[in-house]
RONU-547762 format. One record per residue (C-alpha): residue in one letter; x, y, z. Coordinates in steps of 0.02 Angstrom, whole numbers, padded with zeros to 5 digits, always signed. Layout:
BEGIN
AXYZ ...
***
This chain:
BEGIN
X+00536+07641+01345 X+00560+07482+01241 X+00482+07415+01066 X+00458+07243+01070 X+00347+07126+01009 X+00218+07089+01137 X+00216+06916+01213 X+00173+06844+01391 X+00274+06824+01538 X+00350+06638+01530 X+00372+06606+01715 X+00466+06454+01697 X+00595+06535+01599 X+00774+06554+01677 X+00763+06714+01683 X+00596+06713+01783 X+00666+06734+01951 X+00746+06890+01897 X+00610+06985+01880 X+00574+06997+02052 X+00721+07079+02109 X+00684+07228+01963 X+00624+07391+02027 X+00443+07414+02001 X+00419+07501+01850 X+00271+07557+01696 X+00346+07479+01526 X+00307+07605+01388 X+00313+07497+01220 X+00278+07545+01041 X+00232+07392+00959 X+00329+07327+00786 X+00261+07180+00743 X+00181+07202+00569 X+00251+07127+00431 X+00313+07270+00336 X+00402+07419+00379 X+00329+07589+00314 X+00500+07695+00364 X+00607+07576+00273 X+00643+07704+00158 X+00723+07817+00261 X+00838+07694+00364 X+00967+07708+00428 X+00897+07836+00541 X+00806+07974+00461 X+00688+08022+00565 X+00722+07984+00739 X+00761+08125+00798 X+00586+08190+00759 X+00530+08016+00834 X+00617+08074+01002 X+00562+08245+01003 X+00384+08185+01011 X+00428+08059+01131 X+00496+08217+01252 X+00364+08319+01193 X+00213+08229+01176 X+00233+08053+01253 X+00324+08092+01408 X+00207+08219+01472 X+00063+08120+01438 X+00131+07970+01537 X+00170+08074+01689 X+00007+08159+01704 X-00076+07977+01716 X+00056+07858+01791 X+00124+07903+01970 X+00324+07893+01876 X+00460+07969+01919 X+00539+08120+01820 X+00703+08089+01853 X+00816+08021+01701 X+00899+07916+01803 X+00732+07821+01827 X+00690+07818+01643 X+00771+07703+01527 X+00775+07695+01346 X+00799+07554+01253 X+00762+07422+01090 X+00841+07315+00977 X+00862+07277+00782 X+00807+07450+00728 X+00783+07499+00901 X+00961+07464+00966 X+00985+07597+00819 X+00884+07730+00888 X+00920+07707+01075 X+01105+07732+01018 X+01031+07891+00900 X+00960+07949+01081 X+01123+07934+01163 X+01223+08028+01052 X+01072+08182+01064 X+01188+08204+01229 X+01157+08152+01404 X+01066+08313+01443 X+00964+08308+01298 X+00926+08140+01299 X+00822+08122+01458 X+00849+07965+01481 X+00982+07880+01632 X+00995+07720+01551 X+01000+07668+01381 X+00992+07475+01329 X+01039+07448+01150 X+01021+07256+01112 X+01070+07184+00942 X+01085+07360+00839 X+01077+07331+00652 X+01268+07405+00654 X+01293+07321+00473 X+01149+07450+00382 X+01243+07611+00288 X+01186+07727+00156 X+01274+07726+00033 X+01410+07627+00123 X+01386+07476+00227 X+01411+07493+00430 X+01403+07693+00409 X+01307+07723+00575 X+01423+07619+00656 X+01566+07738+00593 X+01463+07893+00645 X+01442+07806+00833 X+01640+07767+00861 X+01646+07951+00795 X+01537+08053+00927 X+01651+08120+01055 X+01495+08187+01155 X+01414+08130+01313 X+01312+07992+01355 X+01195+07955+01485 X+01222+07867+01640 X+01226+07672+01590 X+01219+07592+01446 X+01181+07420+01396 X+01259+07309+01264 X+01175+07150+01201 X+01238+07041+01052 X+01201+06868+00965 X+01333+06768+00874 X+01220+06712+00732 X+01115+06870+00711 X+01119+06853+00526 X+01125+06680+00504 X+01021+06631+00623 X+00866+06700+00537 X+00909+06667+00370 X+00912+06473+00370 X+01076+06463+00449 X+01147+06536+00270 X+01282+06682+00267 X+01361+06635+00427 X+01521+06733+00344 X+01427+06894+00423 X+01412+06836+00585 X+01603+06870+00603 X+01563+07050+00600 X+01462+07033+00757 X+01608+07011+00889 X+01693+07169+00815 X+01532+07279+00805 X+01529+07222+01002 X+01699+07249+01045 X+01727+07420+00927 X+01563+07495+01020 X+01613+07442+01193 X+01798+07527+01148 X+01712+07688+01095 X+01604+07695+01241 X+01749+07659+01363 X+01854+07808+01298 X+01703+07929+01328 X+01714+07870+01514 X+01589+07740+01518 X+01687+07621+01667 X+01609+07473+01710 X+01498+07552+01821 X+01394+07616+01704 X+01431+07502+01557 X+01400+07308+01560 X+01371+07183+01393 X+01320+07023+01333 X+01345+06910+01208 X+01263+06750+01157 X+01376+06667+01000 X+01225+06558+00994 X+01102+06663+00996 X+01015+06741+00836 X+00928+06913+00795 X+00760+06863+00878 X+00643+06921+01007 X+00679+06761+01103 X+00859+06784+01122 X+00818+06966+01164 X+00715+06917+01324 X+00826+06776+01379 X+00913+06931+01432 X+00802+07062+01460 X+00796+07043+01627 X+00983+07035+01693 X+00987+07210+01577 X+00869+07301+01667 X+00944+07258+01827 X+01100+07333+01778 X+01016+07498+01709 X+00904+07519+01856 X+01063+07493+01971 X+01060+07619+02108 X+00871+07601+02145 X+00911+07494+02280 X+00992+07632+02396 X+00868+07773+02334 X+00738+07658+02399 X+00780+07613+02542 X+00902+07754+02601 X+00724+07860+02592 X+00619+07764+02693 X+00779+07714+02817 X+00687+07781+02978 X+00511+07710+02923 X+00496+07553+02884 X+00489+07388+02978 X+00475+07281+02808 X+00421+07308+02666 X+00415+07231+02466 X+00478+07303+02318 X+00286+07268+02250 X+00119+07178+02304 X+00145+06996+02324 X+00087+06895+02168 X+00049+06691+02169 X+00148+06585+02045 X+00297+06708+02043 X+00482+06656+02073 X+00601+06744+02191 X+00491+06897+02270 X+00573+06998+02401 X+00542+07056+02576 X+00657+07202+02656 X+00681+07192+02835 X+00734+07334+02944 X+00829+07280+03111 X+00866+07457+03170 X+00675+07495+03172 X+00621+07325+03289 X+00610+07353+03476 X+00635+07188+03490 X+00783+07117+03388 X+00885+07296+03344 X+01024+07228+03484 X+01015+07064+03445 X+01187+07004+03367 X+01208+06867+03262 X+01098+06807+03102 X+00927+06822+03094 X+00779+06723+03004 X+00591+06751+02975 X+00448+06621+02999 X+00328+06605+02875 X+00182+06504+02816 X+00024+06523+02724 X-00164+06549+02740 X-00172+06541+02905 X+00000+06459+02965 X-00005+06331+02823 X+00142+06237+02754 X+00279+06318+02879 X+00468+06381+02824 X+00611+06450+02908 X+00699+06566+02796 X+00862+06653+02827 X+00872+06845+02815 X+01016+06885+02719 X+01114+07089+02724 X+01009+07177+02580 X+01193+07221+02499 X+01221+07041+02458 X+01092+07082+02310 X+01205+07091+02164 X+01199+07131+01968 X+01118+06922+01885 X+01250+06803+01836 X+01169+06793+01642 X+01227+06975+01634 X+01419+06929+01581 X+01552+07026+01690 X+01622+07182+01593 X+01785+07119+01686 X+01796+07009+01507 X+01771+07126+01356 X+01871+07266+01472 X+02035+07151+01476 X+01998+07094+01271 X+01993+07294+01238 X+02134+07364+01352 X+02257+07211+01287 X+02208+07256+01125 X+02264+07449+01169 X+02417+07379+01258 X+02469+07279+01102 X+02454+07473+01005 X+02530+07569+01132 X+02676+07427+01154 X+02688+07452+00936 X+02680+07635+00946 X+02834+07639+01096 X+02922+07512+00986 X+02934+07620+00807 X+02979+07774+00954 X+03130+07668+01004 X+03167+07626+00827 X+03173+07821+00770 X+03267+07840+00930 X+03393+07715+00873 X+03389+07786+00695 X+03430+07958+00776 X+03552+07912+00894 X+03681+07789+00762 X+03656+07947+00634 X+03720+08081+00775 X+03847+07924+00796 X+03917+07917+00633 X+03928+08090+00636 X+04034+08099+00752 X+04129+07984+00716 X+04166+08050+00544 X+04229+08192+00625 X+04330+08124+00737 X+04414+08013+00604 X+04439+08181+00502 X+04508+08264+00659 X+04627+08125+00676 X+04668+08129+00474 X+04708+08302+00514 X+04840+08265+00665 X+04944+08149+00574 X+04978+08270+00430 X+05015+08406+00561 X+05137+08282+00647 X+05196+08228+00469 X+05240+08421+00444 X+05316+08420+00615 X+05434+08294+00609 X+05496+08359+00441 X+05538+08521+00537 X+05596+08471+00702 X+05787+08486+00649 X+05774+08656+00613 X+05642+08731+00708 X+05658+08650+00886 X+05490+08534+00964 X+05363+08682+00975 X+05255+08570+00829 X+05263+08416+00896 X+05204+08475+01062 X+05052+08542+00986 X+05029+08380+00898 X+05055+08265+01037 X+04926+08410+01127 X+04802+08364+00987 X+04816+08181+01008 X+04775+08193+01202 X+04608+08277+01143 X+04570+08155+01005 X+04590+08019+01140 X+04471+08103+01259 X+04347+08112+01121 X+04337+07928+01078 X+04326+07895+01256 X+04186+07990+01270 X+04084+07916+01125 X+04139+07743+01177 X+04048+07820+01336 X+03914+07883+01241 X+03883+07708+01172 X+03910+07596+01320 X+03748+07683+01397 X+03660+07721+01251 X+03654+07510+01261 X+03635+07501+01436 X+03478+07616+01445 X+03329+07544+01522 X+03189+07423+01446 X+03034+07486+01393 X+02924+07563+01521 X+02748+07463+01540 X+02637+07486+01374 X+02507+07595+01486 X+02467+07756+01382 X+02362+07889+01484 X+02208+07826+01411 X+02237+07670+01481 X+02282+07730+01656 X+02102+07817+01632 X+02011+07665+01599 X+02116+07575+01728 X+02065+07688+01869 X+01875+07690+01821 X+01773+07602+01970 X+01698+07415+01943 X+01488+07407+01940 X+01395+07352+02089 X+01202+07334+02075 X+01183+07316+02274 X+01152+07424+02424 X+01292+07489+02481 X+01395+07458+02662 X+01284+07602+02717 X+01112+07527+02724 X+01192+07379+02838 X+01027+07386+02919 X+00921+07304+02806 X+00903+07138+02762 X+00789+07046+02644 X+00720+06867+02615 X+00680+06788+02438 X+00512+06707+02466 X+00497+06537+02395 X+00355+06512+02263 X+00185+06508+02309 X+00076+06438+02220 X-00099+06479+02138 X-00233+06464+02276 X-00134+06557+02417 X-00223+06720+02483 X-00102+06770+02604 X+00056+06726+02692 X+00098+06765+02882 X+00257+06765+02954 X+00361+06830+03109 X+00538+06876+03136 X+00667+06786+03281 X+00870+06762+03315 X+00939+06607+03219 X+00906+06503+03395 X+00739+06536+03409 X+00710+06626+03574 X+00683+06807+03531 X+00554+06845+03425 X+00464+07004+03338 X+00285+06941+03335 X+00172+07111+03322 X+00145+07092+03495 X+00077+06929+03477 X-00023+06981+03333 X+00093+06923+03202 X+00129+06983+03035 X+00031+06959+02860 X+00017+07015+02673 X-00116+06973+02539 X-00072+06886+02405 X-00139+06948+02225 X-00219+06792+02110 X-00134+06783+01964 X-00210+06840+01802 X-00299+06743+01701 X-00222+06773+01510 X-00316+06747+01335 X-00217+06706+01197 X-00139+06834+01103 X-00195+06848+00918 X-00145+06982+00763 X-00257+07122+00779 X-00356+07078+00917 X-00240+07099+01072 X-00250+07051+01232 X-00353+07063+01391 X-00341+07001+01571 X-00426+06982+01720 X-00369+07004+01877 X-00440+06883+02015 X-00409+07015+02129 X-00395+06945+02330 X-00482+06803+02384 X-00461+06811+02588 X-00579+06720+02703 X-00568+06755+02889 X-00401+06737+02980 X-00332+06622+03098 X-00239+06670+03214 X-00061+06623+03222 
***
């Protein structure tokens, strides 16, 4: 569920070959491309909530009772930026329950709007101590106020960093490991819908992590091969899975193993290696959390270290006051023997040594007691340094899991091939499995293997008002040649 502005597909974008390796999926988009706003008067969120209501209510229902989808929240995402970063956020904090979404994808959230105070919803978001759904999504530009205004206020893209970083905090204490939170930030790039796509893509990999195993874990005792969705012509990177366990031919066969392929009719021949299908990991343009994670936890360390630190002072404070005490006492103590052996010696000659026995008595004691605050000192110096600067939320974000976007050890039987481009005339492309050397193959009994290939679409310009249409070319197969 995304609102974007809508644009075509720019297939020789970087990001182009990610797209294959997304799960299939229907994009739900509510467009926001005029030129004024009619809800501008009740930013910074008024009214979302009845926005997302109707979405549950109305929007959802409707979707499902046309669309083959899925109804489980794990398979939706929500997600938007500017304004809509806002309100996927506003979803989030509805609770994960509530919510009804898995995934949530908030790219470059206006955090710097506030009524009557600047960056007031960002103060109400580090303040929700609720839950959140599954995964989560940051995206950020380092000129997203300068970088539409002429390249003028660049003092406010400061803030930018810190909304990042404060967000990301938040979201870490509430649990949110890097397993289900990942982020991204561009200090180049500025608050448009360009920047947004560039990475689009890696995003939605990340929040429709897990789809992998669901996939393929339920059709593990089915499938031969398969694709994630129908072959297309002039797309980067498609997929094929391959299952060994479910060949009669190559399930024993150790070592690597590679598929054949060529097109319309055994054209333009390629060997391709088959690769294990948990190899498939989370895009390198989605930045490792690993970074931001070690920026936030030092920062927590450095608070932690400050807050042992004014401990060990009070400690200090404490200890040289119970010190001087002490002391004081014992110097009052000893004040307190010499007068008594003063008094002593004065009556010695006529009263025998019974006083200065008790004196010399006294003396012994007073001697034991500076010992034993010399003691008292010696370790109170010698005490060990201070323990690491790991409070237990630290440990807690410490022990949370890293993210993995693959197919786990589990599903050790499948394998998969990225298909290399093909271009805009091919129909169909035919293929057969073997070893790496060649000499045991999975043919279809001689029959070989094929898949159509879809034409792709023929798009009109885009203009205000007016849309878009396509055709699709649909298949264009004449008769087969036999490999």
């Amino acid at each position: 569920m995304l609102s974007y502005r809508p644009r075509h597909p720019d297939l020789n974008s970087p990001c182009a070959p990610l797209l294959a390796l997304l799960p299939p999926m229907l994009l739900l988009s509510a467009v926001t491309f005029c030129v004024t706003r009619s809800d501008a008067a009740d930013w910074p969120g008024r009214g979302i909530d009845a926005y997302l209501d109707r979405l549950r209510d109305e929007v959802l229902p409707w979707v499902s009772a046309h669309y083959p989808v899925s109804s489980d929240p794990q398979d939706r995402v929500f997600g938007g930026s500017s304004f809509g970063g806002i309100a996927a956020l506003v979803a989030g904090m509805r609770g994960a329950e509530r919510c009804g979404f898995g995934s949530l994808l908030v790219e470059s959230p206006s955090l710097w709007i506030g009524d009557p105070e600047p960056e007031a919803f960002l103060k109400e978001v580090l303040a929700y101590k609720g839950s959140w759904p599954g995964r989560i999504y940051l995206g950020m530009g380092g000129r997203g106020y300068s970088g539409t205004r002429g390249g003028r206020h660049t003092e406010h893209d400061d803030n930018f960093p810190r909304y990042l970083k404060s967000v990301y905090a938040s979201l870490t204490l509430s649990g949110l490991g890097p397993s289900r939170l990942a982020w991204a930030y561009d200090p180049e790039a500025a608050h448009t819908e360009s920047a947004w796509a560039g990475r689009l893509a890696a995003a939605l990999q990340f929040l429709g992590g897990g789809w992998w195993q669901r996939w393929l874990q339920r059709y593990q005792g089915e499938l031969f091969f398969t694709i994630p969705r129908r072959l297309k012509a002039g797309v980067p990177g498609q997929l094929l899975f391959f299952n060994r366990r479910n060949s009669h031919t190559l399930a024993g066969v150790r070592g690597g193993l590679k598929m054949i392929m060529g097109r319309d009719g055994w054209q333009h021949t390629q060997h391709l290696q088959l690769t294990p299908a948990a190899e498939v990991q989370r895009m390198d343009s989605l930045k490792e959390p690993q970074q931001l994670r070690e920026q936030v936890l030092d920062e927590w360390r450095v608070e932690y270290r400050g807050v042992q630190e004014e401990q060990l002072r009070q400690q200090e404070q404490g200890f040289q006051r119970r010190m001087a005490t002490e002391r004081e006492r014992l110097a009052a103590a000893r004040a307190s023997t010499a007068a008594a052996a003063a008094a002593a010696a004065g009556d010695a000659s006529g009263e025998g040594n019974t006083g200065v026995g008790s004196v010399a008595q006294q003396e012994q004691q007073l001697q034991e007691w500076q010992h034993h605050l010399d003691d008292q000192e010696r370790q109170w110096r010698s005490r060990p340094a201070l323990p690491p600067a790991i409070s237990p939320q630290i440990q807690s974000v410490l022990d949370q899991q890293p993210a993995s976007c693959g197919i786990d050890e589990g599903s050790s039987d499948w394998l998969l091939v990225q298909l290399p481009p093909l271009p805009a005339d091919a129909y169909e492309i035919n293929f057969v499995f073997c070893d790496a050397a060649g000499t045991v193959y999975d043919n279809n009994d001689s029959n070989d293997f094929w898949l159509p290939v879809r034409q792709p679409e023929q798009l009109l310009p885009w203009s205000p008002g007016g849309g878009s249409s396509s055709s699709d070319g649909g298949l264009s197969r004449p008769g087969r040649s036999s490999g």
